[in-house]
N, C-alpha and C positions, 0 to 999 in steps of 0.2 A: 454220181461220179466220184472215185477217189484215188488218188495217187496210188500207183503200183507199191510203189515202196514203204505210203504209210499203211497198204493192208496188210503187206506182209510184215511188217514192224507189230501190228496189232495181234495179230496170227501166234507170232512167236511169244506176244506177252503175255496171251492169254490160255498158252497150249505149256509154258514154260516157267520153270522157278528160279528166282535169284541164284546168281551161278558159284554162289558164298559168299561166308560172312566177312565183315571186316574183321583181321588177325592180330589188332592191339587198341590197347584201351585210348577211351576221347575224354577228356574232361567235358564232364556233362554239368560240373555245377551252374547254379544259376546265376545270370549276370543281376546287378542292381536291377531293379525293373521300376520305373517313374512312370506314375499315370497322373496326366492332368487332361483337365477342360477346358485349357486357354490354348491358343498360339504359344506353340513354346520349339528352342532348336535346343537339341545338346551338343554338347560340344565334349570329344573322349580325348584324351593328353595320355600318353601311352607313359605310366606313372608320374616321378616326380619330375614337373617341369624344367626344362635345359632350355638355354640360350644360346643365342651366338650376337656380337655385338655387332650392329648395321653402322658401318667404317665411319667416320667422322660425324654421330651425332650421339645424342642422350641414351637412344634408342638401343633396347634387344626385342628381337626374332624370337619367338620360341619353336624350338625345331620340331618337338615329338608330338604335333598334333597336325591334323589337317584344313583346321581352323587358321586364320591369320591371327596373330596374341602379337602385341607387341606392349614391351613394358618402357615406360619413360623412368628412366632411374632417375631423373633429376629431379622430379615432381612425385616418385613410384606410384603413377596411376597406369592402370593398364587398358588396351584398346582395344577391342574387339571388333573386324570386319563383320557388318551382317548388311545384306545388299548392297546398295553405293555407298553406304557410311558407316559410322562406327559408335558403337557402345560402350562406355565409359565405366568403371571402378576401381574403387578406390584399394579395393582385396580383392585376386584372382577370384577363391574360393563364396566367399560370401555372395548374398543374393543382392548386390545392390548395382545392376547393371545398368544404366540409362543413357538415352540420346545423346549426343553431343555433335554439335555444328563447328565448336570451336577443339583444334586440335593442334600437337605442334609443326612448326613449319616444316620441320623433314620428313611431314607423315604428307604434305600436301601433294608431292608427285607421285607418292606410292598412291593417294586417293585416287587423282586422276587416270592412274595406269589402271586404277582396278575397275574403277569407270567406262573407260573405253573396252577395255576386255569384255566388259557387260553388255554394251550394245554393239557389240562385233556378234556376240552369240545369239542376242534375243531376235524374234524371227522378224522379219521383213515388215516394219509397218508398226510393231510393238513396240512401248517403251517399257524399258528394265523397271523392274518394282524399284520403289522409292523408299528410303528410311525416313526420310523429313517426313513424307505423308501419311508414313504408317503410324509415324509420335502425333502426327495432328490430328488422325484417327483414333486416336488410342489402339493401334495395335501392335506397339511394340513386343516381338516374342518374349516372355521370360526365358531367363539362361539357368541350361541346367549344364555342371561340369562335371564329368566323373575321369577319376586318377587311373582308372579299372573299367571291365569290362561292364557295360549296364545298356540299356533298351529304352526307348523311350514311345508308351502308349498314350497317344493323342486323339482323344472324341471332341467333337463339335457340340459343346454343353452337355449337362448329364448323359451318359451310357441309355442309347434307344436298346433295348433287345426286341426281336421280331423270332418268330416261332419258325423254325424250318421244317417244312410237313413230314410226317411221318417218322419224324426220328429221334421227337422230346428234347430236341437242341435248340438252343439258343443263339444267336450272333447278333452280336452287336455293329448297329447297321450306321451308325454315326462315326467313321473311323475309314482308315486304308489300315491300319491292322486285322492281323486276323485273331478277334477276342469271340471266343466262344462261351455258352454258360448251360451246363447238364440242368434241365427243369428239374430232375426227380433228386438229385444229393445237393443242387446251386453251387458246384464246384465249377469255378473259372479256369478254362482253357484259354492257353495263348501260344502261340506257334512264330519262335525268332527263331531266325537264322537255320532254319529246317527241324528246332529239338520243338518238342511240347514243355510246356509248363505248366501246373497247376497251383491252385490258390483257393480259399476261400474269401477270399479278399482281393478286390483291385487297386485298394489303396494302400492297404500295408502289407500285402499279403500273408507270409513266407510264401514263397513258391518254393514248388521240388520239379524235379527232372521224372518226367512222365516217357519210358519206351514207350515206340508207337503202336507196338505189338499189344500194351498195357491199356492203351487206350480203349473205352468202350466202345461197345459192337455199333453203338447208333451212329458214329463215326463214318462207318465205313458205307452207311446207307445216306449220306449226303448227292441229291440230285445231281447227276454232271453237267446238268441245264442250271443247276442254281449259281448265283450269283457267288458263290463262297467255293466252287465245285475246286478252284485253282489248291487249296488244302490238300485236296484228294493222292497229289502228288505226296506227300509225305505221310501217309496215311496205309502201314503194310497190307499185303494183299488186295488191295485195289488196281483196277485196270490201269488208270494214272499213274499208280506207284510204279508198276509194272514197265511201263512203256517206260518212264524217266530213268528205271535203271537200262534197260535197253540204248536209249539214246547218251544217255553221261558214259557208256562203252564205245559209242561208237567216237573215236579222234577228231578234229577237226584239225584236217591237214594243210600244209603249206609247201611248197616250194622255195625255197630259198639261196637266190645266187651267192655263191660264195665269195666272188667280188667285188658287187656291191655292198651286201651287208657290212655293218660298220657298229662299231659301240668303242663310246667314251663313259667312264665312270667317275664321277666327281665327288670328292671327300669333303668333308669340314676336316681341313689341317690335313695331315698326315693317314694313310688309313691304320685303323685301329681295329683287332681283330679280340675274338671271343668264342669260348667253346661253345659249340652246340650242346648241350644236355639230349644225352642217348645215342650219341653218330660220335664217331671218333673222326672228328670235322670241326672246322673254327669257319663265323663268318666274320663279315665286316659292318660294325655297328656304327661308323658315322659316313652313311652314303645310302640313299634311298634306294640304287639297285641293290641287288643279291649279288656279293659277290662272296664264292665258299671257296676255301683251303684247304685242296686236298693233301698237299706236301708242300714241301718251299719251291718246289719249282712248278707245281700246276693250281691253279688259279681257274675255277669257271665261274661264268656271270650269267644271267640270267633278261633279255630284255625283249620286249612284246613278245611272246613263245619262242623265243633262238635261244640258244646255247651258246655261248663262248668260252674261248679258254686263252689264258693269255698264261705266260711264267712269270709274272710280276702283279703287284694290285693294281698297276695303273696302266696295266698291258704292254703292249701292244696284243690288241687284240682279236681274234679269227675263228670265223665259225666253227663250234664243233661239229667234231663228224659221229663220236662217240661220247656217251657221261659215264663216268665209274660210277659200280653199282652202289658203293657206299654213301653217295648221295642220296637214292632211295630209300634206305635206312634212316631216315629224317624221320622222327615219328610229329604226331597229329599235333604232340603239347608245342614242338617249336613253332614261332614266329614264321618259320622258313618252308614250313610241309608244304606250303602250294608250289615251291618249285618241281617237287617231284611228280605234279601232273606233265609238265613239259618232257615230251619225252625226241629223241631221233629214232626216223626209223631207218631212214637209208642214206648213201651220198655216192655220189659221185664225184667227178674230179672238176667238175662244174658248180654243183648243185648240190644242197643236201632238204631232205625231204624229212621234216619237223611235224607235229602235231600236239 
């Protein structure tokens, strides 16, 4: 038995070619790439770290990361959230990050809020991992921080490789990464965020930017019954690969009342705007929505797939019904190109129909 619609989805993948290529260049360099053998988290700060001061205490926030960093400027030790508690040092950047049970007292309600936020999410019956017990385990993660883009590759004690039949591959079976290793050249495969990379080395590499098309033919003879078959999707000319662009075409549509939707946009201070690089367009850099600048009187925001548009940065603001097309001229290098999947397709005087 199979679903009507994923035989004909297969039909077409297999009878059909990519309907073209992509029409401008992606920074393919490679990010930092960290491999260890311990429990380890990174933590990426989107360059040099910024603050914002938390109102009547010693205490700064640090904005550009999605980590919790808080710096005591009165002691300058800095905090770090990891489970219920918090890790201690004395230098953001250095490796010298360790438990601590003692902390200052204005950090003691934000503990508790992030506590109970914990066990609101963990499932019915579970208790939230502990940081007191992971130090009395010894398993506290080591912290790795990068200012930049970087990866972080984690096995469970030295790198197992196991033989994938028939295809002289390698995978490395101690990991949720996907680390692969060619038998015949020992060149190391590894696949972030959809690019290949390779290396002769897991520890220090260099890695370079491998197309997929460049990759070796054994590649493409990965089992789709194996355990690693999930690769396949990035992997050209494969049935996976095939079907994934099929589906990443098809929308995922919504309906959307035009009188209930609703969006507020919140700034640090004042908004403060900045050119886009390659779009003759400015966005807004201290507010975690998208909000772009098309002229001084039109304003769109971006929030869960809707469109808005308001004539001010702080709105008022109301569905769109249409986007100018110079937002889609956002290229791949901006911070901002994911808004350009959002797109409208239609509206009424009710409703507008988003995807």
């Amino acid at each position: 038995m199979i679903a009507l619609d994923r035989l004909e989805s297969a039909l077409v993948a297999s009878d059909s070619e990519p309907a073209g290529a992509v029409a401008f260049q992606v920074n393919n360099d490679p990010p930092k790439v960290i491999f260890t053998t311990k429990p380890s988290l990174l933590v990426l700060i989107d360059g040099p770290p910024r603050y914002r001061d938390v109102g009547g205490t010693d205490l700064q926030l640090m904005l550009n990361t999605r980590a919790t960093i808080f710096l005591d400027t009165k002691k300058s030790e800095y905090y770090l959230n990891v489970m219920d508690g918090w890790l201690k040092a004395p230098d953001l950047m250095a490796d010298a990050w360790s438990y601590t049970s003692k902390i200052p007292d204005d950090m003691k309600e934000i503990t508790k809020g992030i506590q109970e936020n914990q066990k609101a999410k963990a499932p019915e019956g579970a208790t939230p991992p502990s940081l007191k017990q992971a130090d009395k385990a010894g398993k506290i993660p080591t912290i790795y921080l990068s200012l930049g883009p970087a990866e972080l590759l984690v096995t469970e004690g030295l790198p197992k490789l196991e033989l994938i039949p028939d295809t002289e591959l390698e995978y490395v079976k101690n990991t949720t990464a996907n680390i692969f290793r060619d038998s015949s050249t020992l060149d190391y495969y590894v696949l972030l965020a959809g690019r290949w990379f390779r290396s002769k080395s897991l520890e220090g590499g260099p890695w370079a930017f491998v197309e997929g098309k460049n990759l070796p033919e054994k590649f493409a003879a990965i089992p789709e019954s194996h355990p690693k078959a999930g690769v396949l999707a990035s992997i050209p000319g494969t049935g996976p690969a095939k079907e994934a662009l099929i589906a990443n075409s098809i929308p995922q549509t919504a309906t959307i009342t035009r009188s209930e939707a609703h969006l507020k946009v919140e700034y640090d201070g004042d908004p403060q705007f900045k050119n886009i690089e390659g779009a003759d367009l400015q966005y807004a850099v201290n507010t975690a929505t998208p909000v772009i600048q098309v002229d001084d009187k039109n304003y769109y925001a971006v929030a869960n797939a809707v469109w808005f548009v308001g004539a001010a940065p702080v709105g008022p603001w109301a569905v769109a019904t249409s986007v100018p097309a110079a937002i889609y001229s956002i290229p791949p290098s901006s911070s901002l190109h994911y808004v350009t999947y959002v797109k409208v397709y239609r509206s009424t005087p009710d409703v507008v129909y988003v995807g």
